[in-house]
Every structure is written in C-alpha cells, then in structure tokens.
N, C-alpha and C positions, 0 to 999 in steps of 0.2 A: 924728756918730754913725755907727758901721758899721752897714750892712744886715745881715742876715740872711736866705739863704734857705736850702729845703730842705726834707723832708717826714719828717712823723711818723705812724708809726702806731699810733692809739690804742686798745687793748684792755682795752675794760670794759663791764659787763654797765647801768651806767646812764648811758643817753646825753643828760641833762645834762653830765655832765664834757668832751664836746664842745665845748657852749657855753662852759663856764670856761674851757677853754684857748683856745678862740677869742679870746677877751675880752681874756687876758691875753696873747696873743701881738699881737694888735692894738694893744693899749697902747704897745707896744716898737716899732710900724710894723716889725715883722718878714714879710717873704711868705714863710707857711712853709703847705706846704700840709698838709690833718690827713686821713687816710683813717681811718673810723673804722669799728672791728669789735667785734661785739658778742658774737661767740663766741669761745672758744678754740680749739677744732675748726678753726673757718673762717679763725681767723687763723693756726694752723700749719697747713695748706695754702697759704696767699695766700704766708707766706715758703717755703715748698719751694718754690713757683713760681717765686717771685721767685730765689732760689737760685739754681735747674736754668736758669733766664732767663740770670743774671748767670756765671754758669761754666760756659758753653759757650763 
C-alpha cells in the first residue's frame, strides 16, 4: 500500500469534523497532518500568510 503524507486544512464551524477526518485518515495509515480552523476570517488570513510565505 502507498503512504500518504501531507497536510490539510480544515475549515468548519463544528469541530467534530476534526475527529471524522482523523478517523478516517487513520484508517488508511495515512500521516497527513489536519490544522483545523474554525473561522473563515481566520482561515483567509492563515492562507494570505501562507501565500506571501510561499512567493517570496
């Protein structure tokens, strides 16, 4: 079975969906790491950051 790694970011307002994708990504022995945000405000900021990070 291929690995899987790499990270996602999760944005929604109820953080059980954390836990589901945990669950379900552990199922598959995938290391994928989950940053999770619970606002929209705060997660378009974190990608501008990311962004202005990444293309410089």
């Amino acid at each position: 079975m291929k690995k899987v790694k790499g990270k996602i970011i999760l944005v929604d307002d109820e953080s059980y969906e954390e836990d589901f994708l945990k669950k379900a990504l552990s199922k598959k022995d995938w290391n994928i790491e989950i940053e999770y945000i619970s606002n929209v405000d705060d997660a378009l900021e974190h990608l501008k950051k990311m962004l202005m990070k990444y293309s410089s």
